[in-house]
VMD Tcl script that draws the C-alpha trace (Angstrom):
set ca {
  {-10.01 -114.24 48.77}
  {-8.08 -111.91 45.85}
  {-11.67 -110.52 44.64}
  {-10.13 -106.90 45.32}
  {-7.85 -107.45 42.49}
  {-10.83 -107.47 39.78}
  {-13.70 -106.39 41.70}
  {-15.28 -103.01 42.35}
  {-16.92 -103.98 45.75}
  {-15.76 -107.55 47.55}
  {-18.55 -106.64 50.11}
  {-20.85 -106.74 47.03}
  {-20.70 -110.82 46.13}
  {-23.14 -112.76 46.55}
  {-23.65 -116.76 45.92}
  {-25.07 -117.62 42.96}
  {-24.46 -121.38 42.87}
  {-22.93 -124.21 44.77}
  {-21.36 -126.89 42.87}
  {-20.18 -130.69 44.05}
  {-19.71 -132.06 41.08}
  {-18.45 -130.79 37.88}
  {-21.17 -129.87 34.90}
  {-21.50 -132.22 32.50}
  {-18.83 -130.58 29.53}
  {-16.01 -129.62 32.07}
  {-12.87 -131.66 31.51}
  {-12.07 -134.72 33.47}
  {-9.37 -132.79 35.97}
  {-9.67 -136.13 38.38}
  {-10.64 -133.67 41.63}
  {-11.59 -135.22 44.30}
  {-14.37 -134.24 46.63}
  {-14.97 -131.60 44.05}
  {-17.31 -128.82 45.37}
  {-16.87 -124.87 44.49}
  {-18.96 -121.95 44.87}
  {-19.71 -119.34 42.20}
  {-19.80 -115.68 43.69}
  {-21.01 -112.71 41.57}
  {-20.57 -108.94 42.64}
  {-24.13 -107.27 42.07}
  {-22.80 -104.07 41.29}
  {-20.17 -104.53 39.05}
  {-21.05 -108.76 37.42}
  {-18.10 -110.10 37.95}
  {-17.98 -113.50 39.31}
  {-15.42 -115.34 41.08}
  {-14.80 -118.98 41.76}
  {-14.02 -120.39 44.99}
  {-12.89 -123.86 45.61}
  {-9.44 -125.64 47.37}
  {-8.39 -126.71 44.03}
  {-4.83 -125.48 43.20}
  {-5.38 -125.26 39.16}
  {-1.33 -123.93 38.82}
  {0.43 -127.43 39.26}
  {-2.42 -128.66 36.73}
  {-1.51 -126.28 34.49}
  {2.45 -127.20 34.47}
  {1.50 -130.67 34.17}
  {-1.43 -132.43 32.93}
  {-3.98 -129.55 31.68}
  {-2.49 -129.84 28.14}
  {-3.12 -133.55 27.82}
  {-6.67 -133.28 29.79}
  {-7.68 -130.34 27.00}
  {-5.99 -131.08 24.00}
  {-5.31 -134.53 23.99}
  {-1.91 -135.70 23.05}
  {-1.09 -135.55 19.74}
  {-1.22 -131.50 19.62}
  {-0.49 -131.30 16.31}
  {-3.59 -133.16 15.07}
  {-5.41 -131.05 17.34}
  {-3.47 -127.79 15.65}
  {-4.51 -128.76 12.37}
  {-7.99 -129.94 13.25}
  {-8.69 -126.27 14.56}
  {-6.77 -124.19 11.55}
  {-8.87 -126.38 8.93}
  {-12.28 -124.90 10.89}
  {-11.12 -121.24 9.02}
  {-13.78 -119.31 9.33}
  {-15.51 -121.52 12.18}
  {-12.22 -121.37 14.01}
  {-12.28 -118.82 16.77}
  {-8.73 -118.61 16.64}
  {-8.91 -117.57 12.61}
  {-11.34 -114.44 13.87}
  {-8.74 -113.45 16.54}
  {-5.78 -113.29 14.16}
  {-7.67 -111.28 11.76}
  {-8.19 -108.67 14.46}
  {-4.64 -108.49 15.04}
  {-3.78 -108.44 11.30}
  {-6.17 -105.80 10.11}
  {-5.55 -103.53 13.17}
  {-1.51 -103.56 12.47}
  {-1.69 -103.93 9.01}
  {1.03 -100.96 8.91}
  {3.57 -102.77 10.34}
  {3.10 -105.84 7.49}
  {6.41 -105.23 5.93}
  {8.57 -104.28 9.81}
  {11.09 -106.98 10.36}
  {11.37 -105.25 13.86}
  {7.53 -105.54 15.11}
  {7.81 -108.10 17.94}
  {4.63 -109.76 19.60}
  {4.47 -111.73 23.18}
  {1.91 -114.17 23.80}
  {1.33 -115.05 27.61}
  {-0.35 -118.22 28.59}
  {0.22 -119.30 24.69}
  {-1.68 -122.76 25.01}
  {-0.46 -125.37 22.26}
  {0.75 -122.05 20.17}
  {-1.91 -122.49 17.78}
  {-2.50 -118.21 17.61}
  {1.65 -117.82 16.59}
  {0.98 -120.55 14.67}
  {-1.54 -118.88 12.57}
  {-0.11 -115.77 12.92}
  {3.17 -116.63 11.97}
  {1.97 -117.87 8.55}
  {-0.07 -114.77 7.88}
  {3.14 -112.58 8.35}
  {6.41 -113.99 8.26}
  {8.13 -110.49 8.91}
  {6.85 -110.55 12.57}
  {9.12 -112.11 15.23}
  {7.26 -114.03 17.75}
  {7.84 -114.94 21.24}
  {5.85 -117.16 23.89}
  {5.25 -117.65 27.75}
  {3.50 -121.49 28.84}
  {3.80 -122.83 31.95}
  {2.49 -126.36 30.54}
  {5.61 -128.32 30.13}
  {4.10 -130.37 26.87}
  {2.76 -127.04 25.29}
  {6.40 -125.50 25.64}
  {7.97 -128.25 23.83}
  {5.47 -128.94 21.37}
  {5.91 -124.64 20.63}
  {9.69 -124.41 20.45}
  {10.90 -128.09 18.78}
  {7.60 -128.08 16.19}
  {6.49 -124.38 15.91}
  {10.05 -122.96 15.77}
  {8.70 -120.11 18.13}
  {11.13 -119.29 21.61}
  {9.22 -119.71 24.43}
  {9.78 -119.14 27.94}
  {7.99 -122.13 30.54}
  {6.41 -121.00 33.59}
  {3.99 -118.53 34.75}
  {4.47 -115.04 33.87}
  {4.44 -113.84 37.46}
  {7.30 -115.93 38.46}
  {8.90 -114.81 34.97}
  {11.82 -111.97 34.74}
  {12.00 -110.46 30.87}
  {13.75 -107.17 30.47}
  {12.08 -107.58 26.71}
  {10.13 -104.93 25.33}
  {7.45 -105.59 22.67}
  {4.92 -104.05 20.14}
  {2.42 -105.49 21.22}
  {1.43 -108.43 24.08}
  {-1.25 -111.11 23.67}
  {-3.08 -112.74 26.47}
  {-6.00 -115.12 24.82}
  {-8.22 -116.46 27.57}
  {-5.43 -116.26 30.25}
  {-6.19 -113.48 32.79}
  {-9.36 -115.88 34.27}
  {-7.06 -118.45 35.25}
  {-4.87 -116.32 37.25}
  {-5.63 -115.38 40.96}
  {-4.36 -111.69 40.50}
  {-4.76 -110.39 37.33}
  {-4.18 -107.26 37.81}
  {-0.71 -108.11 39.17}
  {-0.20 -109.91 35.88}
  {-1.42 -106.87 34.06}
  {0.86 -104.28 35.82}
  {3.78 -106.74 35.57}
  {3.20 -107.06 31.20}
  {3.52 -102.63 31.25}
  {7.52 -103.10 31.61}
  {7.02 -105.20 29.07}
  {5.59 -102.67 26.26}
  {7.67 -100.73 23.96}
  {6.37 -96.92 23.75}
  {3.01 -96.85 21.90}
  {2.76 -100.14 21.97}
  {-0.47 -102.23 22.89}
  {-1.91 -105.04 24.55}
  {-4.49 -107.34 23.34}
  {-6.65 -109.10 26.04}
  {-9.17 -111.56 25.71}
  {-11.79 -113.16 28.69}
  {-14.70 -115.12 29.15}
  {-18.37 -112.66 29.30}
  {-19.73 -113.99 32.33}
  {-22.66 -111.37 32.15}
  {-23.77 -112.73 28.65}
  {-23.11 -116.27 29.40}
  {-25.12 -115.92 32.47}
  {-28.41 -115.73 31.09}
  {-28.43 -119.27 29.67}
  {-26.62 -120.56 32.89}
  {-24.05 -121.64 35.18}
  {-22.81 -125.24 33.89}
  {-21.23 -123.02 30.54}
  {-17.68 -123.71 29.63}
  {-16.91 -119.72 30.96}
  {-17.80 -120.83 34.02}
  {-15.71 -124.04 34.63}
  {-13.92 -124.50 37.28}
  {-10.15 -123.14 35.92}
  {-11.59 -120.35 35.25}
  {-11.27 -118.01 38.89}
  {-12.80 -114.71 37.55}
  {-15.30 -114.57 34.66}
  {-15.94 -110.83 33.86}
  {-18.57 -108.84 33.05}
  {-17.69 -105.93 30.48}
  {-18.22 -103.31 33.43}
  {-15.77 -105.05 35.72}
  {-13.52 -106.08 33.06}
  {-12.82 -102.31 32.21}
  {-12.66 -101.59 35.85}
  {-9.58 -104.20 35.99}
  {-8.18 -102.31 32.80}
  {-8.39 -98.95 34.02}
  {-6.95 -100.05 37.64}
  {-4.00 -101.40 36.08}
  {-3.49 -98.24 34.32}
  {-4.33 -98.55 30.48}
  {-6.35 -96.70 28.18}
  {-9.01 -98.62 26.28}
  {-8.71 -98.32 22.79}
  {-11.64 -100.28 21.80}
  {-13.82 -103.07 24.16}
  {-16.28 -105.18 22.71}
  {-18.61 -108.34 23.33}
  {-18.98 -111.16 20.64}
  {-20.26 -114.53 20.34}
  {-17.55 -116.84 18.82}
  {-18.30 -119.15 16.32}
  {-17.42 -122.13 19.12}
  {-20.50 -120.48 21.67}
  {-18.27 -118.69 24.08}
  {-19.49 -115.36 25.16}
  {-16.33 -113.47 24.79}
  {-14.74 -110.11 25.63}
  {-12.22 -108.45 24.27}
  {-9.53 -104.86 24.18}
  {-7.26 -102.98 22.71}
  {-4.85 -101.23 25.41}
  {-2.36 -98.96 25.61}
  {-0.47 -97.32 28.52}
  {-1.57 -94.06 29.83}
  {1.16 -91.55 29.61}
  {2.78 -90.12 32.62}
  {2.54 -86.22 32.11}
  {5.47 -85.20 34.24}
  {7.06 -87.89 32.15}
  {5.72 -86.42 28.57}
  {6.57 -82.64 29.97}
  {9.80 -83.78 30.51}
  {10.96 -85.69 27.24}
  {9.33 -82.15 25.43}
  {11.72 -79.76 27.08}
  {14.51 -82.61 26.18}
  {13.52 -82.30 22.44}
  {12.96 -78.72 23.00}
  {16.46 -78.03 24.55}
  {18.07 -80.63 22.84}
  {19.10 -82.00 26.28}
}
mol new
graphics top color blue
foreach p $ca { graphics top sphere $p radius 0.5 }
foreach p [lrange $ca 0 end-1] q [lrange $ca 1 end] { graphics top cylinder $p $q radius 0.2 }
display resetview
């Protein structure tokens, strides 16, 4: 079990629900045998998904035919003509309005992990052309579909197997850190990752709203490993060591309970003492 990577207390979970067979909306993933157990930690809500299912060879393979279907450009369009009912159009007006100074900076550079069909670039791209944009997928169709279609460079494979010396403005990770057995080694990882005063923008499912109107929800399906609660969530963004610049619950125009932050780094202060008496000294 990885619960001490997002929990507060792994001597804290306690079953909630057994499952052997999937709920009714969860995608066809062909499983066998299927049978996992939802755990949830009653101090700090977070639940965590246990089952012998391993969801990462999915994910390089088949997950983007199973959820999108397999002409992903019909799908693309299909969602970006919802506009306003789109979740996706929501999300990209979050990141627009909050960097709104940097509309005209040919050298503000964004990184989406876990970038799905690239449907957020996508967007994004045509809402600011100045940006330069950059992906990680591990789905082999997704990654083609991004770089040959989208025109966007992207990087296949799983971003804890991945190796970029990059630095960006600001990194995106849209429904990605639940489907990831360590998170917070994902999350510590992306912080070599972020220029100075730069940000990260982190979305997961609400497992604490969802909760109330039960356990066969889409945030609880069975690729997702952790589903958060807004208490543990900020207890995973803290750990990793970021500041919270703003956390907040919605409910997206598609159903999904939803959580989402603005991060930064916190600052070292031997390391801030020490670039003042460089400025100071002119070292």
């Amino acid at each position: 079990m990885t619960t001490k990577y997002v929990c507060c207390n792994s001597a804290s979970l306690k079953k909630v629900k057994t499952f052997k067979k999937p709920p009714k909306n969860e995608p066809n993933y062909n499983i066998k045998n299927y049978r996992r157990i939802l755990l949830k930690c009653v101090k700090c809500g977070n639940f965590q998904n246990i089952s012998n299912i391993d969801m990462d060879k999915l994910y390089e393979k088949d997950y983007s035919q199973i959820s999108y279907g397999k002409n992903l450009w019909d799908k693309l369009l299909k969602v970006y003509n919802l506009k306003k009912k789109s979740d996706n159009y929501l999300r990209v007006n979050r990141i627009v309005d909050r960097y709104k100074k940097f509309n005209t900076s040919n050298n503000f550079c964004i990184l989406d992990v876990g970038a799905g069909f690239g449907l957020f670039l996508y967007v994004l791209k045509k809402r600011n052309k100045n940006w330069k944009f950059q992906a990680i997928e591990p789905d082999q169709n997704n990654v083609r579909f991004i770089k040959n279609e989208l025109k966007i460079k992207t990087t296949k494979g799983f971003i804890e197997k991945i190796f970029n010396s990059k630095r960006f403005n600001l990194i995106t990770l849209n429904k990605v850190l639940e489907h990831t057995r360590k998170p917070l080694e994902v999350l510590r990882k992306l912080k070599k990752n972020i220029k100075r005063n730069g940000e990260m923008y982190i979305e997961v499912p609400d497992g604490e709203s969802a909760s109330r109107q039960g356990y066969e929800r889409e945030e609880f399906f069975i690729d997702h490993h952790y589903i958060f609660s807004k208490k543990s969530f900020k207890y995973l963004l803290n750990k990793a060591g970021f500041k919270i610049m703003s956390i907040k619950k919605i409910k997206e125009p598609s159903n999904k309970y939803t959580l989402f932050a603005f991060v930064k780094l916190i600052k070292n202060k031997l390391w801030s003492v020490l670039i003042f008496k460089i400025r100071i000294f002119n070292l």
